[in-house]
C-alpha positions as CSV (number, residue, x, y, z in Angstrom):
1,X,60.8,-116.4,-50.7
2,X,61.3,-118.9,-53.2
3,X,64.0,-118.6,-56.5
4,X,62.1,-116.0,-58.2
5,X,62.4,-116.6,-62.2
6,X,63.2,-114.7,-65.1
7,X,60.1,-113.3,-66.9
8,X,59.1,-112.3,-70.7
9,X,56.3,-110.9,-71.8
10,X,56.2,-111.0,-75.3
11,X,53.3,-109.0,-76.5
12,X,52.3,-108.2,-80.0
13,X,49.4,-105.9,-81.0
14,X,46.2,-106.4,-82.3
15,X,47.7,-110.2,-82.9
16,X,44.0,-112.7,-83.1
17,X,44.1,-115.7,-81.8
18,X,43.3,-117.8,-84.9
19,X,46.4,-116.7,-86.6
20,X,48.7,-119.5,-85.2
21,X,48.5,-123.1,-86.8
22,X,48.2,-124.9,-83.8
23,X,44.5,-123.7,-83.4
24,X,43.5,-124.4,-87.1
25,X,45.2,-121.8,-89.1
26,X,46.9,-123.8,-92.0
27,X,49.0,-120.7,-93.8
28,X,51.7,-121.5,-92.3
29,X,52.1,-118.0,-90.2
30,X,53.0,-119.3,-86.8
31,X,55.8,-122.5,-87.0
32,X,57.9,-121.5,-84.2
33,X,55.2,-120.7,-81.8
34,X,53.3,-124.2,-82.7
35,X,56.4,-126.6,-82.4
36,X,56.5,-124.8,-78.5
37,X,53.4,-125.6,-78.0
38,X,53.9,-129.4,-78.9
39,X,56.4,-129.5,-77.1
40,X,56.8,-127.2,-74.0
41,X,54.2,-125.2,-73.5
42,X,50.7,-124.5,-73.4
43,X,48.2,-122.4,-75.2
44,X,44.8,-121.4,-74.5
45,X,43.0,-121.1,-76.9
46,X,39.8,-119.4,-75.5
47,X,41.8,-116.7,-74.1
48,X,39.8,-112.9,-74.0
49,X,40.8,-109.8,-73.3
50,X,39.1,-107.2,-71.4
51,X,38.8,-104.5,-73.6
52,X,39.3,-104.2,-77.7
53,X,41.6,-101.6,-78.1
54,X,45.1,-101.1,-76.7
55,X,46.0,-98.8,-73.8
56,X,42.6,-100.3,-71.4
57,X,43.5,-104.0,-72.6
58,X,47.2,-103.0,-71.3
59,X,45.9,-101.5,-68.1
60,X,43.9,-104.7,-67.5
61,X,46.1,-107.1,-68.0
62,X,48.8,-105.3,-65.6
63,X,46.4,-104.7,-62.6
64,X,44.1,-107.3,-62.9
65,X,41.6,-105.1,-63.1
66,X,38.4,-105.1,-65.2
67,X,38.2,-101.6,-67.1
68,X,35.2,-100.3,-65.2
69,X,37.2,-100.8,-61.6
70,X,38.9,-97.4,-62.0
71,X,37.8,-96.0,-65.5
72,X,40.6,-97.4,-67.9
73,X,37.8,-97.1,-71.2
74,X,40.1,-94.9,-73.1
75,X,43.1,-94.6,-75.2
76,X,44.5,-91.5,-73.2
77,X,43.6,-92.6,-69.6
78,X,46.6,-94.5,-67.8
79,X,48.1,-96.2,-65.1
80,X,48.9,-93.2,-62.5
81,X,51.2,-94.4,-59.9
82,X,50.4,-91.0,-58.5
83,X,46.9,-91.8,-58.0
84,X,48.1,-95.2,-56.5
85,X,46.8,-97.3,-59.3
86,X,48.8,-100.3,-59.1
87,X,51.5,-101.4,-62.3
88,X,52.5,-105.4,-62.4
89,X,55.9,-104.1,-64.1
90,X,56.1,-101.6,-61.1
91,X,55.5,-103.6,-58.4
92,X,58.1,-106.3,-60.2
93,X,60.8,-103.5,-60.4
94,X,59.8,-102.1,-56.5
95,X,60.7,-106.2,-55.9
96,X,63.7,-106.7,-56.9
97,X,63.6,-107.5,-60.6
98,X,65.7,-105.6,-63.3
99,X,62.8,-104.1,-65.4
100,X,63.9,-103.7,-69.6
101,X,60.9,-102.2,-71.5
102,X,60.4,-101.0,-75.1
103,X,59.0,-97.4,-76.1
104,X,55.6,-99.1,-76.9
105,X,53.9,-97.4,-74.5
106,X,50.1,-97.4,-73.8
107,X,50.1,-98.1,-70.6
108,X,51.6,-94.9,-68.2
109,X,51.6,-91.3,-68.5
110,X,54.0,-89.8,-70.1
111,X,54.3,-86.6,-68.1
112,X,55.2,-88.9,-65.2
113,X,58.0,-90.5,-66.8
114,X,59.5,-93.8,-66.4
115,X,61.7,-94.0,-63.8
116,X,59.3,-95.4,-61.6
117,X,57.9,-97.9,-64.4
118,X,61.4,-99.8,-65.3
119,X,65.1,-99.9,-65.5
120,X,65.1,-99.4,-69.0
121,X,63.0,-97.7,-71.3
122,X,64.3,-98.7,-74.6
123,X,64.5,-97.3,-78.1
124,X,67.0,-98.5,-81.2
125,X,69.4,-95.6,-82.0
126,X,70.2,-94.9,-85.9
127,X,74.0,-96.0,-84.3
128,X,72.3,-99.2,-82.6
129,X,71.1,-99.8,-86.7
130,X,74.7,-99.0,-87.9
131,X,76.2,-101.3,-85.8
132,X,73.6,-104.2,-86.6
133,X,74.6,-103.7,-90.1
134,X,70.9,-102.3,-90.9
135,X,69.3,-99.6,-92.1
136,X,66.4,-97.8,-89.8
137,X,63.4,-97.0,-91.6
138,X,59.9,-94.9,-90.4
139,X,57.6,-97.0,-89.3
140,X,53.9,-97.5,-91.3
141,X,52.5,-95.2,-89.4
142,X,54.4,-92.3,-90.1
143,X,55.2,-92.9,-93.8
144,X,51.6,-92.9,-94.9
145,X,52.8,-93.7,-98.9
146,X,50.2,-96.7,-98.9
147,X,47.4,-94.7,-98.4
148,X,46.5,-93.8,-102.0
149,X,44.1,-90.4,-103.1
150,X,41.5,-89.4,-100.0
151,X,39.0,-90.4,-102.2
152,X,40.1,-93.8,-102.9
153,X,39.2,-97.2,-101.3
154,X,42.4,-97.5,-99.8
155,X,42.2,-94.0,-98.1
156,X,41.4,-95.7,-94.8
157,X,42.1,-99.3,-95.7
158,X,45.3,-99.9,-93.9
159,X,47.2,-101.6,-96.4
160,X,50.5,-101.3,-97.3
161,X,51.6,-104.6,-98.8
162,X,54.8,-105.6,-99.7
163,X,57.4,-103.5,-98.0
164,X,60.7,-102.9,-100.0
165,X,63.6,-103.2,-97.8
166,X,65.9,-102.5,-100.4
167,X,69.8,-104.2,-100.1
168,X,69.0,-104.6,-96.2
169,X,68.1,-108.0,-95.3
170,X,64.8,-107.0,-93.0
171,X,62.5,-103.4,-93.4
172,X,64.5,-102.1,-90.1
173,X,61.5,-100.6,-88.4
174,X,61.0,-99.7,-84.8
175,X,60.0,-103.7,-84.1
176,X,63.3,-104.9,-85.2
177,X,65.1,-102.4,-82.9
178,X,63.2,-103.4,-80.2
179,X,64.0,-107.3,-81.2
180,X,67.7,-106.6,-81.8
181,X,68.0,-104.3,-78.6
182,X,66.2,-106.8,-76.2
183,X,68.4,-110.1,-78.2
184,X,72.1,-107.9,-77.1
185,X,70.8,-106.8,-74.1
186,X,69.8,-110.2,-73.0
187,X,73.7,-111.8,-74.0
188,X,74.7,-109.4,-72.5
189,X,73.4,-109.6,-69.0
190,X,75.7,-110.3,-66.3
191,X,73.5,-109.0,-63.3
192,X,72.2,-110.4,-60.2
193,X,68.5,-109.4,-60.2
194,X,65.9,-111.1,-61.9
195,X,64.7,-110.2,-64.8
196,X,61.3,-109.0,-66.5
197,X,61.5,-108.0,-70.2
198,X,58.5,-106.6,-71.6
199,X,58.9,-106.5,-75.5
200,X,55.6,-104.6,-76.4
201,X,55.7,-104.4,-79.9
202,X,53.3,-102.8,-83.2
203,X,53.1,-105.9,-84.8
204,X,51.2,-106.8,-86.2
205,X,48.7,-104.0,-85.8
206,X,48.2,-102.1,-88.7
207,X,49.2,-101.0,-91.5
208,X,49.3,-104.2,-92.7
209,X,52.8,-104.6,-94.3
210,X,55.8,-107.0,-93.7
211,X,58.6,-107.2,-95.9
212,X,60.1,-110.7,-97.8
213,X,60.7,-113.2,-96.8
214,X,57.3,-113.2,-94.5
215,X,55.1,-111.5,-97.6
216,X,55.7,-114.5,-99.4
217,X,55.3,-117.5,-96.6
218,X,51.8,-117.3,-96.3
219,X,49.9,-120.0,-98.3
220,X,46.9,-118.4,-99.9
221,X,44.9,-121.2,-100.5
222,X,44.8,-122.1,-96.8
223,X,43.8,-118.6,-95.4
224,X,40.4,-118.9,-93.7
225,X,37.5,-117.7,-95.2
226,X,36.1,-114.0,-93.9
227,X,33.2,-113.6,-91.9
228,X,30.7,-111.9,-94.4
229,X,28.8,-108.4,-94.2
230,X,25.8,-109.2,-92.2
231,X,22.8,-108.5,-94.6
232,X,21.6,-105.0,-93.6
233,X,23.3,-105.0,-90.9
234,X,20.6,-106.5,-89.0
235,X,20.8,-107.0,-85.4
236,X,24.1,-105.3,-84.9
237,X,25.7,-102.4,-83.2
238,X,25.2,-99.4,-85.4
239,X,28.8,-98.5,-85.1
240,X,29.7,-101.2,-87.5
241,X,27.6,-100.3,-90.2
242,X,29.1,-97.1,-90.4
243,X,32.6,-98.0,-90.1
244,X,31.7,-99.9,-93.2
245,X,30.2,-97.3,-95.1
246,X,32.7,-94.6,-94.2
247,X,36.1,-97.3,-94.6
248,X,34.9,-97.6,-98.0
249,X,35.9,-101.0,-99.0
250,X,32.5,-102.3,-99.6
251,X,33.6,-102.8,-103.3
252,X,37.0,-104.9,-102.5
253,X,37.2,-107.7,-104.7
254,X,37.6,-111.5,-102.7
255,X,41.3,-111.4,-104.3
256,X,42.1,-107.9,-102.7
257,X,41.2,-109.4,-99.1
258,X,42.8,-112.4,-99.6
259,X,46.1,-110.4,-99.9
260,X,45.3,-108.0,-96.7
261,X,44.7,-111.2,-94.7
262,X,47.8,-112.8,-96.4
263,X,49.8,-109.6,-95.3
264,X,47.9,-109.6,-92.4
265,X,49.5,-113.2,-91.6
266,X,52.6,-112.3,-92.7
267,X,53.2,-109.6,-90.1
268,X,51.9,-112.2,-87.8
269,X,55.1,-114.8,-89.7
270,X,57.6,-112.0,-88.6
271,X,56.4,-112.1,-85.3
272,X,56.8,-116.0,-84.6
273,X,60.2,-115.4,-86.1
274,X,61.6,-112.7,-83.6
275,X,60.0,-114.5,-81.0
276,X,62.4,-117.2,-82.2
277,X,65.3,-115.4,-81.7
278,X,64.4,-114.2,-78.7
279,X,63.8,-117.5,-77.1
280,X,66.7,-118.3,-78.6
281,X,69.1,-115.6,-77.1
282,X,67.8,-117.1,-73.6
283,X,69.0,-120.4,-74.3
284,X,72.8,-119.1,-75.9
285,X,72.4,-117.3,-72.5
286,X,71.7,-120.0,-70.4
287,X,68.4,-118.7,-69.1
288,X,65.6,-120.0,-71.0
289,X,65.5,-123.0,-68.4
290,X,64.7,-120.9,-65.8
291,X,62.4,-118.5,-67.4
292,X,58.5,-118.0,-67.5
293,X,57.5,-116.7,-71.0
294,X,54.3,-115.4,-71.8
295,X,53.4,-114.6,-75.3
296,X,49.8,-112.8,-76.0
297,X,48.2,-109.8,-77.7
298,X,46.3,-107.4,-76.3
299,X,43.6,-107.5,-78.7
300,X,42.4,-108.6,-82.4
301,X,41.6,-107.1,-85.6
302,X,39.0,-107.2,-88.0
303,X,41.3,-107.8,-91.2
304,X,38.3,-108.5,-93.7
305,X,35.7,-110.0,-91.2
306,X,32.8,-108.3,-91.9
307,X,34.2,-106.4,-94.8
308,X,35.9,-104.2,-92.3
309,X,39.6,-103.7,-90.7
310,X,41.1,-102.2,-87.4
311,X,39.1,-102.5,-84.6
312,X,36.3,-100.8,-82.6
313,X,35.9,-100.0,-78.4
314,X,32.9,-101.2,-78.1
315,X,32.2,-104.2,-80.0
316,X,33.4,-107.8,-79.0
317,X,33.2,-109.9,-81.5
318,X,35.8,-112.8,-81.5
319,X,37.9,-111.6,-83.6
320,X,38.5,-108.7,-81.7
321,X,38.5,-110.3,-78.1
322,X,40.2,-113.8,-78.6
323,X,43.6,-113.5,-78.3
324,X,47.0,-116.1,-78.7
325,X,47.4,-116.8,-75.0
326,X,50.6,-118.9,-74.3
327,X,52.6,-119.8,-71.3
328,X,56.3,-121.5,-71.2
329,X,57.0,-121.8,-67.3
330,X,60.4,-122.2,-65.6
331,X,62.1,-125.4,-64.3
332,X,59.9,-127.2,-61.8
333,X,56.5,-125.9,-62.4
334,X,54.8,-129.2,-63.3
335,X,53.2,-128.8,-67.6
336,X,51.8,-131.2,-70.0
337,X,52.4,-129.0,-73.5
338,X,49.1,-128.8,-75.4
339,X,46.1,-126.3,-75.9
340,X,43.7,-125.8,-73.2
341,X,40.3,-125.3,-74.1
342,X,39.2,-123.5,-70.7
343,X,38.1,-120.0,-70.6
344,X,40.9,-117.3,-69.4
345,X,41.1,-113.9,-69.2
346,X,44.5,-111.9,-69.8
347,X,43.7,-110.4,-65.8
348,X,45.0,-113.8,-65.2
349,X,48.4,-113.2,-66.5
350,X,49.5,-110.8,-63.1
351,X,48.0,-113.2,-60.7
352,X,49.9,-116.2,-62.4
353,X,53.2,-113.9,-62.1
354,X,52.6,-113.1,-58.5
355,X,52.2,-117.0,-57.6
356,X,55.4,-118.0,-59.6
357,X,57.5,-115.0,-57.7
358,X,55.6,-115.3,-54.6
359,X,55.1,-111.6,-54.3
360,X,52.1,-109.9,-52.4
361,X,50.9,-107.4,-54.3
362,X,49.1,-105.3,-51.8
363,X,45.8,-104.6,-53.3
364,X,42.8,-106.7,-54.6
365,X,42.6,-108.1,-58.0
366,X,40.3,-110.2,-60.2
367,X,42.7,-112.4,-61.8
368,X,43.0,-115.8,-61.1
369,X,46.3,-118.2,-61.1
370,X,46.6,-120.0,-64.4
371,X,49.3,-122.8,-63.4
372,X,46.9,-125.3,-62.3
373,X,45.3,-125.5,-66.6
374,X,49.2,-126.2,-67.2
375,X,49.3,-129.2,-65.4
376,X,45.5,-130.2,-65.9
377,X,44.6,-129.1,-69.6
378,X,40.6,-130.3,-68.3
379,X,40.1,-128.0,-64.8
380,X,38.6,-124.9,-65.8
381,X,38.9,-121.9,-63.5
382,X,36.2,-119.8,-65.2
383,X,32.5,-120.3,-66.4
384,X,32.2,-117.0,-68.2
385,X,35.2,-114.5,-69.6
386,X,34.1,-110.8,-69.9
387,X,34.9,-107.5,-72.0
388,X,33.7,-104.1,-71.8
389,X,34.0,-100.3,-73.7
390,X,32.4,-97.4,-74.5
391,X,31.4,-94.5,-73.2
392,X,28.1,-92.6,-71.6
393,X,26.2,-90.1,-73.7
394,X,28.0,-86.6,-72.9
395,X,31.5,-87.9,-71.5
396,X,33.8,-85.9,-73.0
397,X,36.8,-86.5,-71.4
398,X,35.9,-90.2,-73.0
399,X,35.6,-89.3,-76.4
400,X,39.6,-89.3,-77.4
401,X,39.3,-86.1,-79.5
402,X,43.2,-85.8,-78.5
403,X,43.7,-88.4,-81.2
404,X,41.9,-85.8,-83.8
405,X,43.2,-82.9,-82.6
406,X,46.9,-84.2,-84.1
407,X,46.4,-83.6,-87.7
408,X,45.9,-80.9,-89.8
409,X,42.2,-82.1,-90.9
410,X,41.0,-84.9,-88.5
411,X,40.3,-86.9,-92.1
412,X,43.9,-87.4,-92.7
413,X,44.0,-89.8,-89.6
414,X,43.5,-93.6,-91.0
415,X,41.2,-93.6,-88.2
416,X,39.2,-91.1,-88.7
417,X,36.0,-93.4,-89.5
418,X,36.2,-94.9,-86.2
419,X,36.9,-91.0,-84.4
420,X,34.6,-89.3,-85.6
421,X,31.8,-91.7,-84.3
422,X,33.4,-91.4,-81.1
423,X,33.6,-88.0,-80.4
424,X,29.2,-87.8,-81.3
425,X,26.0,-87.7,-79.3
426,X,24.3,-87.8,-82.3
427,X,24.4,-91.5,-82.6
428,X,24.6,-94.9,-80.4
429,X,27.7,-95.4,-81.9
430,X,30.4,-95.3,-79.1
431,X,27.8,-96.0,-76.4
432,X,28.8,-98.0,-73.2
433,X,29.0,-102.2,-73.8
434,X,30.1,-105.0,-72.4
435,X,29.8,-108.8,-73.1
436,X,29.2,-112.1,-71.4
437,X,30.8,-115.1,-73.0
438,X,29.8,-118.4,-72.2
439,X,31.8,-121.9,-74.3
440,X,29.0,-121.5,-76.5
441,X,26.7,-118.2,-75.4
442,X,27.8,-114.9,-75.8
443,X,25.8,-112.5,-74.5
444,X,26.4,-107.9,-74.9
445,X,24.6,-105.6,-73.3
446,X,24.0,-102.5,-74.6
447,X,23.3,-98.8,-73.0
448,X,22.0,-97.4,-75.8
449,X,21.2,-100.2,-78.5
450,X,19.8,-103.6,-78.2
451,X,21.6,-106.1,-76.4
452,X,23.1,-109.1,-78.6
453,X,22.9,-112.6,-77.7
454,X,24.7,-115.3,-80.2
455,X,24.5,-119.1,-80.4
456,X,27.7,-119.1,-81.1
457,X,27.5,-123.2,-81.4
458,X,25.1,-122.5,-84.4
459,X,26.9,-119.3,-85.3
460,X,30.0,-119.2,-84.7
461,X,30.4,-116.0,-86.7
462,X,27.8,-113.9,-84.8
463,X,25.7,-113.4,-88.0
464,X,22.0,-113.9,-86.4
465,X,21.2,-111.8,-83.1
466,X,18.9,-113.7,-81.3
467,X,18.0,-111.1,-78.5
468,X,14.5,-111.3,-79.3
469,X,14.2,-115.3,-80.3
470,X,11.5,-116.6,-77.5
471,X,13.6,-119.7,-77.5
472,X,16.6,-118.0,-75.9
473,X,15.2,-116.7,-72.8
474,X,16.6,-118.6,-70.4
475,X,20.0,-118.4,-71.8
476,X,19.5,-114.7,-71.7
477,X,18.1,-114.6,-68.1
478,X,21.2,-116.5,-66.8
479,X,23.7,-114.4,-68.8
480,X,22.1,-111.5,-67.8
481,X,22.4,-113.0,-64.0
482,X,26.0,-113.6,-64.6
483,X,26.7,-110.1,-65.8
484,X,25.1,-108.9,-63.0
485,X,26.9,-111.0,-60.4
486,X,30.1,-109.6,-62.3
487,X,29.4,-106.2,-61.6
488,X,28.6,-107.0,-58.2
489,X,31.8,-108.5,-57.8
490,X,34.1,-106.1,-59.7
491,X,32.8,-102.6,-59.5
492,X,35.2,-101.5,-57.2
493,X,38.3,-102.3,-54.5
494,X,39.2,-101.4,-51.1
495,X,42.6,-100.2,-50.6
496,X,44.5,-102.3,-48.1
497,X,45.7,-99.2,-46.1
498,X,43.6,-97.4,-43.6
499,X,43.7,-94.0,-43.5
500,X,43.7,-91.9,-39.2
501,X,40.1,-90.6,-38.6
502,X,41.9,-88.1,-36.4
């Protein structure tokens, strides 16, 4: 087998793709991440996920499985190594490497543990603070001061702001433990195995807040402009309409978004900086030469497009599905540093780590090798990228009332306008989706509502749905050809193992 190399994953949440600078973003949010990509690495920047919220995307992107293989639709269905559902960050560790993972979970059972899942399964200790000289504070989601009166328009509005981290020198959140925990572990190693670090962080999911001196580096005046409300709605998945109505923002002035995004970006400004010092503990190490990093999200966020925030799991609209995709290989993989405009999906990010270690995973996946884009920015491995959610009418166990059930009144949740449309019948609004995407089509098919189809060429911010435009019918047949193909393809796998008739 050849010199397997070092790995990091580097994985933020809900992080979109046109945050960073390199891909037009001038407010400075992403410095760090763009020099690396001038220099020695490449970024793709029509990368997609699979799904739009967090524990399917994460179940995807570490089988190499689409969603609908084995039913990963939900927040609280996960990888069971019981059921012999297959785990990248498993297979690694059952291989030889030295697995070091954060808490950020979403991805297996809890009841099962994590013994199987890593070597280390890591969470900052109040002494880890004390001895970094910090002071650990609750994250956003637990101190829920921001929220303002449940009647207000900041009730469900996710923002925090400005954080105030006092006399400390960073708001000493779960994130930072993570980044100071994987930094001393990292100078620290001294062992013989190879290593996999998988730093899953919150950031910068909300609730948007990031203390100074990341509050104040965005530049305003350069934040892109927000996709507007889509007059009436018209044409669009009805779930959107009444996130809208029930987030309440509908009467934000342009000022008040500006500062979400800003703080939005500013999250996404912390981010590139612990990524900094991560890369950089590598290199004081004397292993960044010989280390594969791979920095991407797992999905986007609305943050003002559309007059909403958060996300939905069942619509796919580019903010929500485009993700920062970037890959730094090890020492004598051939790169020419730049972006790649070739469509990817993040189920290409196990089949690129089984070619660089040259481990056989033992069971089929859809993913396909991404090394050859780092030599050749022009090849293109895909035609099409895909993403899929929802649910059928009367599939409980899909609903996620779990995530209700936790509070006191299931309106005290932030997301309780997104919930409680899952958890009904009485509406299309969490009904079963999925989307086609083309360099310029994208196409969503719809159980329940009216497919989509955008130019997005014409329309790059999926304003006009042109389902039922005559001109458009032969883009439609052929998306709706390739979807089907997809399907065909993808709907399920064959384990490798017989089983004895007798």
């Amino acid at each position: 087998m050849k010199k397997q190399p070092h790995i990091l994953l580097f994985n933020p949440d809900q992080m979109r793709a046109d945050a960073q600078g390199h891909l037009g973003n001038g407010s400075g949010a992403t410095p760090y991440l763009d020099r690396l990509v001038e220099t020695e690495a490449v970024s793709f920047a029509q990368a997609f996920c699979q799904n739009p919220v967090c524990t399917p995307s994460r179940c995807s992107f570490m089988t190499g499985w689409y969603p609908h293989v084995r039913g990963h639709r939900t927040m609280v269905h996960m990888l069971h190594h019981d059921r012999a559902e297959p785990n990248l960050q498993r297979i690694l560790k059952e291989n030889g490497y030295y697995v070091w993972w954060t808490s950020r979970n979403d991805l297996v059972p809890g009841q099962l543990g994590y013994r199987e899942e890593c070597d280390t399964h890591y969470t900052a200790t109040v002494e880890d603070f004390n001895r970094w000289g910090h002071s650990p504070r609750r994250g956003l989601h637990s101190d829920q001061g921001w929220r303002g009166q449940p009647d207000s328009d900041t009730y469900y509005s996710f923002y925090a702001g400005k954080l105030d981290r006092g006399e400390d020198t960073l708001y000493a959140d779960i994130d930072w433990g993570w980044i100071l925990g994987a930094r001393e572990f990292i100078l620290k190693y001294n062992g013989d195995k190879p290593l996999f670090i998988n730093l899953a962080l919150a950031y910068p999911h909300p609730p948007y807040g990031v203390e100074e001196p990341w509050y104040s580096r965005i530049d305003r005046s350069k934040i892109p402009e927000r996709a507007p409300v889509p007059e009436a709605w018209e044409g669009k998945p009805a779930i959107l309409k009444e996130l809208w109505q029930r987030q309440r923002m509908r009467n934000w002035t342009e000022k008040r978004w500006q500062e979400l995004r800003a703080t939005y970006l500013g999250q996404c400004a912390r981010v590139n900086h612990q990524f900094q010092l991560i890369v950089g503990a590598l290199k004081e190490k004397g292993l960044y030469e010989d280390t594969a990093i791979f920095f991407f999200s797992d999905h986007g966020d609305f943050t003002g497009d559309y007059g909403l925030v958060e996300k939905t799991q069942n619509t796919f609209e580019d903010c929500l599905t485009r993700v920062p995709l970037i890959i730094k290989p090890p020492q004598g993989v051939e790169i020419k540093p730049g972006v790649c405009g070739a469509l990817v999906e993040l189920i290409d990010f196990p089949a690129t780590v089984y070619e660089l270690t040259g481990i056989e995973p033992g069971y089929d996946h859809f993913g396909r090798n991404l090394l050859p884009l780092l030599a050749d920015r022009k090849k293109e491995l895909r035609e099409a990228v895909f993403c899929e959610g929802g649910r059928r009418y009367g599939e409980e166990q899909a609903m996620e009332k779990e995530s209700l059930s936790r509070n006191r009144s299931p309106q005290e949740t932030p997301y309780w306008p997104r919930l409680s449309l899952q958890i009904t019948d009485e509406g299309p609004f969490h009904g079963k989706a999925a989307m086609c995407r083309t360099p310029r089509y994208k196409y969503v098919r719809r159980l329940y509502e009216s497919d989509e189809l955008y130019d997005l060429e014409q329309d790059p911010q999926e304003l006009r749905n042109r389902i039922d435009d005559p001109a458009y019918y032969p883009i439609l047949a052929e998306l709706k050809e390739r979807m089907t193909d997809w399907y065909m393809e993808t709907f399920d796998v064959v384990p490798h193992e017989p089983d004895r008739r007798f």
